[in-house]
C-alpha positions in Angstrom: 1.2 19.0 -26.3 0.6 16.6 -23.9 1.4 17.0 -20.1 4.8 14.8 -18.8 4.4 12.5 -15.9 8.0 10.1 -14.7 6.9 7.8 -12.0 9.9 6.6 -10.2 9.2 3.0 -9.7 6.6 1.4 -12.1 6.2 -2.1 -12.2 4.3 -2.1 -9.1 0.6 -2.1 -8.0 1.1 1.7 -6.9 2.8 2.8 -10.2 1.0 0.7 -12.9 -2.1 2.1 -11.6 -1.3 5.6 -11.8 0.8 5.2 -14.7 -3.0 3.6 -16.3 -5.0 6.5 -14.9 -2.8 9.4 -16.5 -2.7 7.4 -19.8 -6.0 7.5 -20.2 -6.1 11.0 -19.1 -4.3 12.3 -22.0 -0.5 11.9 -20.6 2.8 11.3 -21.7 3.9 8.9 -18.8 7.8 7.8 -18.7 7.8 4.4 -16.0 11.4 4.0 -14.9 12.5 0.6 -13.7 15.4 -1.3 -12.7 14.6 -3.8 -15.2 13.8 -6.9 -12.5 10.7 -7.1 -13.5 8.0 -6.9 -16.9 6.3 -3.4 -16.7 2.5 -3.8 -16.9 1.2 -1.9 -20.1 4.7 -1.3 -20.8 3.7 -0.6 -24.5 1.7 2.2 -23.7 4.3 4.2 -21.6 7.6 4.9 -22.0 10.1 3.0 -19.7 13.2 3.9 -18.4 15.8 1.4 -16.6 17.4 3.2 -14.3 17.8 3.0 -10.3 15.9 5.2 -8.8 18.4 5.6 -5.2 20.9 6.8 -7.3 21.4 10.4 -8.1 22.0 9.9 -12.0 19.6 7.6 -12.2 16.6 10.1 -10.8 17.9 12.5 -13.6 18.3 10.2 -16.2 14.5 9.4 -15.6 13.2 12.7 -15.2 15.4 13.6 -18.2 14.5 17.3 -19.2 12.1 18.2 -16.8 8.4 16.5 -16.1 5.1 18.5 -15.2 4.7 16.0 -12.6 7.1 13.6 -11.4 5.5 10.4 -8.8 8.0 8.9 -6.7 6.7 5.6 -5.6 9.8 3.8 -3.9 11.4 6.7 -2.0 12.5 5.6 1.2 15.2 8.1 3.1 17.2 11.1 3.4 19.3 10.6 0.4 16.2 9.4 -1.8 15.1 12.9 -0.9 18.0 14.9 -1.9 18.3 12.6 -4.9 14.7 13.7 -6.4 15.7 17.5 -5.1 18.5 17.5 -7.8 16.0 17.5 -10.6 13.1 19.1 -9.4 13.9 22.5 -10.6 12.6 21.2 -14.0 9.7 19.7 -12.4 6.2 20.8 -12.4 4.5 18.8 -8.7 5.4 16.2 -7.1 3.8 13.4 -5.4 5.7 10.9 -2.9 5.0 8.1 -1.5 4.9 7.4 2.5 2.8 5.3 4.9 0.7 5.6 7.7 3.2 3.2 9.9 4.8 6.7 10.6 2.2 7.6 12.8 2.5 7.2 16.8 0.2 7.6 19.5 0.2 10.3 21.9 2.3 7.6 24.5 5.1 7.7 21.5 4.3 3.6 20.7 4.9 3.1 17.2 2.9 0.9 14.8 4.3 -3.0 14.6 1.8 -5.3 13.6 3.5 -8.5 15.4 3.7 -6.9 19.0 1.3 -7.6 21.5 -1.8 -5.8 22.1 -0.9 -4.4 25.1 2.2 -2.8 23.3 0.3 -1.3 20.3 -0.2 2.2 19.7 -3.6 3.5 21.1 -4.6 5.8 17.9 -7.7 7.9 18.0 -11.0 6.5 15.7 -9.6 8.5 12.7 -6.2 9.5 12.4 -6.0 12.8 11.1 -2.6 14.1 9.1 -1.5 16.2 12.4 -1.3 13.0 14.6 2.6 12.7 15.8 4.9 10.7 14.1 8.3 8.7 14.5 11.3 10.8 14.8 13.8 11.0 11.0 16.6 9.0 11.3 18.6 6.7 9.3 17.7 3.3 10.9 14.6 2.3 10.1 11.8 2.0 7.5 9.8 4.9 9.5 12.3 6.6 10.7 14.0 6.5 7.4 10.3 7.3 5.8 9.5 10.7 8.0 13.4 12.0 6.9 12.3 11.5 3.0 9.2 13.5 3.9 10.8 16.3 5.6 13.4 16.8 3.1 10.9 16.7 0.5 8.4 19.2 1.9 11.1 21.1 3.5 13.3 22.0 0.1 11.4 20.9 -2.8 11.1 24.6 -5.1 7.7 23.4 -6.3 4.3 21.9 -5.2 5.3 18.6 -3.1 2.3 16.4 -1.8 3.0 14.0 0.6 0.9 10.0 0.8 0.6 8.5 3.7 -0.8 5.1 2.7 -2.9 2.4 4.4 -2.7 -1.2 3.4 -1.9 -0.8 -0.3 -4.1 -2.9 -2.5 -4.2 -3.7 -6.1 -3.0 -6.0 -9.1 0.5 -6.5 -9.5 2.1 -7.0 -6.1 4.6 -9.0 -4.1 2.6 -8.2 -1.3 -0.8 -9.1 -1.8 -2.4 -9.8 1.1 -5.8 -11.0 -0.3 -3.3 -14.5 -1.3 -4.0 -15.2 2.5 -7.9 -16.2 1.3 -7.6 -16.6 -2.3 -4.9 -19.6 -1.7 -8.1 -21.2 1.3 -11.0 -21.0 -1.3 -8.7 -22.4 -4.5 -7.9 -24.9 -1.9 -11.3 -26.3 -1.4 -11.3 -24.5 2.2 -14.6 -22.7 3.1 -14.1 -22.1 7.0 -11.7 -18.8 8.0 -10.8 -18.7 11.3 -10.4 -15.4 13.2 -7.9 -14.5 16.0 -9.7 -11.4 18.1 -13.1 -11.9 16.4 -12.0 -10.8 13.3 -12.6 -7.2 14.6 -9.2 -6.0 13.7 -8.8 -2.9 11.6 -5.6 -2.1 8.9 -7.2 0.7 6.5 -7.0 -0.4 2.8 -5.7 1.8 -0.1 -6.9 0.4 -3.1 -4.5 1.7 -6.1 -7.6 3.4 -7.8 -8.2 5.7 -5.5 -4.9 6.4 -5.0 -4.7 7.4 -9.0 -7.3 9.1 -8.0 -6.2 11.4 -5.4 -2.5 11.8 -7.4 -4.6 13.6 -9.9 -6.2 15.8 -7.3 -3.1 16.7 -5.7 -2.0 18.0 -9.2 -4.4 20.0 -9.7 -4.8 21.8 -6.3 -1.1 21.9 -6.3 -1.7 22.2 -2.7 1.3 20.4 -0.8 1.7 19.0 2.2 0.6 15.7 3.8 -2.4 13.9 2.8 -3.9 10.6 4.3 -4.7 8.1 1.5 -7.4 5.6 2.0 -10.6 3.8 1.0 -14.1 5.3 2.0 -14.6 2.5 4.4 -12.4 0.9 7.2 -13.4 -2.8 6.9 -12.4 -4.9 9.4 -10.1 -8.1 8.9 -13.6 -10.2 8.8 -15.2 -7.7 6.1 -12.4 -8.4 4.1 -12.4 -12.0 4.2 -16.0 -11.8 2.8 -15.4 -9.2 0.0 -12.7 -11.4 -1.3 -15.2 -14.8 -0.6 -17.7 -12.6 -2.4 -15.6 -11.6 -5.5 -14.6 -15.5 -6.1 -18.5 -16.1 -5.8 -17.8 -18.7 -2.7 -19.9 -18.8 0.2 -17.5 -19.3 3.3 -18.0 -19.6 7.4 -16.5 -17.4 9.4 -15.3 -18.5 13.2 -13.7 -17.2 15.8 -10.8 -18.6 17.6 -8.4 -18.5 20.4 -4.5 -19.1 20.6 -1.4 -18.2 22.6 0.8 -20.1 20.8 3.8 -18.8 18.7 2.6 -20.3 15.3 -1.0 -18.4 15.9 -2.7 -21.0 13.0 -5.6 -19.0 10.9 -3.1 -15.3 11.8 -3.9 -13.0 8.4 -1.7 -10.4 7.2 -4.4 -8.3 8.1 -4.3 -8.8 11.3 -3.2 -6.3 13.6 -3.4 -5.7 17.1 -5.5 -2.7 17.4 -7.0 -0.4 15.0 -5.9 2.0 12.8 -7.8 4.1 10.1 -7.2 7.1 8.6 -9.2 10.6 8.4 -9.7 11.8 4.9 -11.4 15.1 5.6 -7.9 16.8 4.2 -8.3 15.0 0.7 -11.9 15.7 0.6 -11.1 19.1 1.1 -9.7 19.3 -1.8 -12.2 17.9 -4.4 -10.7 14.3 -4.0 -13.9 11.5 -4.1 -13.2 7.9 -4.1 -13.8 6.2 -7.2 -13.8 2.7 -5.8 -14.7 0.7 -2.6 -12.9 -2.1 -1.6 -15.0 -4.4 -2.3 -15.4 -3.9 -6.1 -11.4 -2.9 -6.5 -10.5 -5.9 -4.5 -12.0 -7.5 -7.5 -9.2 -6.8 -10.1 -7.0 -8.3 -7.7 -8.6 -11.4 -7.3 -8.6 -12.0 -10.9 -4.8 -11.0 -11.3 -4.3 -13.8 -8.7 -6.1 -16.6 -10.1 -4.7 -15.5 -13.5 -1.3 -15.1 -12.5 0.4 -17.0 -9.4 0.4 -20.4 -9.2 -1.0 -22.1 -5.5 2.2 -24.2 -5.3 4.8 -21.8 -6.2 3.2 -18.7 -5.1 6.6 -17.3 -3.6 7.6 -16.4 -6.8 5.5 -14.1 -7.0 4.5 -13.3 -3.8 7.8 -12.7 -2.1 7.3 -9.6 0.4 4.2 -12.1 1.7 6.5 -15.0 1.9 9.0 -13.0 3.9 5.9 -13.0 7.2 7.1 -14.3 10.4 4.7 -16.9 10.7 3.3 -19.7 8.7 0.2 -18.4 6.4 -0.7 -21.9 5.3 -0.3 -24.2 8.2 -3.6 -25.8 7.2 -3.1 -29.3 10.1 -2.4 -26.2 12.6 -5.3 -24.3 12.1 -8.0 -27.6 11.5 -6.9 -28.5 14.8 -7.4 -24.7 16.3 -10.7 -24.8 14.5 -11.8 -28.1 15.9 -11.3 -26.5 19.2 -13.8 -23.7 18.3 -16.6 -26.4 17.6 -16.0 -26.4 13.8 
């Protein structure tokens, strides 16, 4: 008989690629939804609608007991207890969380649109022990580190802990390659970059993080894990692995404004630096199967293939929801004519 996985929270780039990777691997996979949007392979897995932040719906997901249950969209306190009501007929479980929880030793917490002055000062590698926010009820962080307490604190069978980087992959409302793939369907071959293009926001390309679920299953280990590619690329690296996987040759500049609009500002650009130690993972058998450059492939081609350059809200909404304009293109020609281009 086959092994049952339930991944609360499927139609996603996080749980269509573990919901692929435990297909193939032999399992029975349940995807529940809340039916807003088409479930990727849907025919291959069986799907659920139900809303995962509700108590009944968690249980009518799980049904009767899972060997491994995957909660991708688990967000506070009451998410927790939620998923606690059914895991007495659960095997593991894996949960979701991001590295935004983590603070450095002044207590500044991550925010990618402060100032670099008021950015947290993180060590080269940030290793699962760094501190984090304080659980509370306001707040994605805050709300995030009171889901993983609860979990790890009163789940009654192996609970492993993500803490994710930069999540990339197919299927997203947050793709943040758009930011370059939009430029080069454009015609535009010249990418500006604000601090030299030397910032650094680890990537966690949905592969490896199949990956590492598996791991975690099988060295039923608990606990925290970091979750990220082999490589912390910086915001320029990435701009020419996506260039490369659309087969465009592109010029890279630097340049230099104060303004509020900030023309040529990437969602990738954050600033400071923050990467994540893997040693834990490693530790436990886990080896990437992918860099980012050949997975940011896949995501590339979903994309092209599926948003469309003048409506790409649609699709795209998390990335529409950014505080600053990511296609300004009169802005950033004139900020780019300043730099001599």
């Amino acid at each position: 008989m086959s092994s049952k996985a339930v991944i609360l929270g499927g139609t996603g780039q996080i749980g269509t690629a573990i919901a692929k990777r435990l297909l193939a691997d032999g399992w029975d996979v349940t995807v529940s939804h809340r039916g807003n949007r088409v479930v990727a392979g849907e025919g291959a897995a069986k799907v659920v609608r139900a809303d995962r932040h509700e108590p009944l719906g968690v249980a009518d997901a799980v049904g009767g007991g899972a060997d491994l249950v995957v909660d991708v969209i688990g967000y506070t306190r009451r998410d927790a207890e939620a998923l606690l009501s059914v895991c007495g007929d659960v095997g593991s479980v894996v949960a979701m969380s991001t590295a935004a929880v983590y603070v450095d030793a002044d207590g500044r917490e991550f925010n990618g649109f402060v100032a670099e002055e008021d950015f947290p000062r993180y060590p080269e590698l940030i290793g699962e022990e760094q501190p984090t926010v304080q659980p509370g009820e306001d707040g994605y962080t805050a709300g995030k580190i009171a889901y993983e307490q609860t979990l790890l604190d009163s789940a009654p069978c192996p609970t492993t802990v993500f803490r994710l980087g930069a999540v990339s992959g197919p299927h997203s409302d947050h793709a943040r390659e758009w930011f370059y793939v939009k430029r080069l369907l454009d015609g535009r071959r010249t990418f500006g970059h604000h601090r030299g293009g030397a910032s650094v926001f680890h990537t966690t390309s949905v592969d490896n993080l199949a990956e590492l679920v598996c791991v975690a299953r099988r060295a039923s280990a608990g606990g925290i894990l970091n979750c990220a590619d082999p490589t912390a690329h910086t915001e320029k690296e990435i701009a020419a692995a996506v260039a490369d996987a659309m087969d465009v040759e592109i010029l890279q500049v630097d340049v230099r404004d104060d303004g509020a609009s900030q023309p040529c500002r990437s969602p990738w650009l954050i600033p400071g630096r923050l990467a994540l130690d893997m040693r834990r993972a490693e530790s436990l058998g886990y080896r990437p199967v992918s860099s980012y450059g050949d997975a940011v492939r896949s995501v590339v081609d979903w994309l092209v293939g599926t948003v469309k350059p003048d409506r790409w809200q649609d699709v795209l909404s998390v990335l529409a929801s950014y505080p600053f304009p990511l296609f300004d293109y009169e802005a950033e020609d004139e900020l780019l004519a300043k730099a001599g281009v």
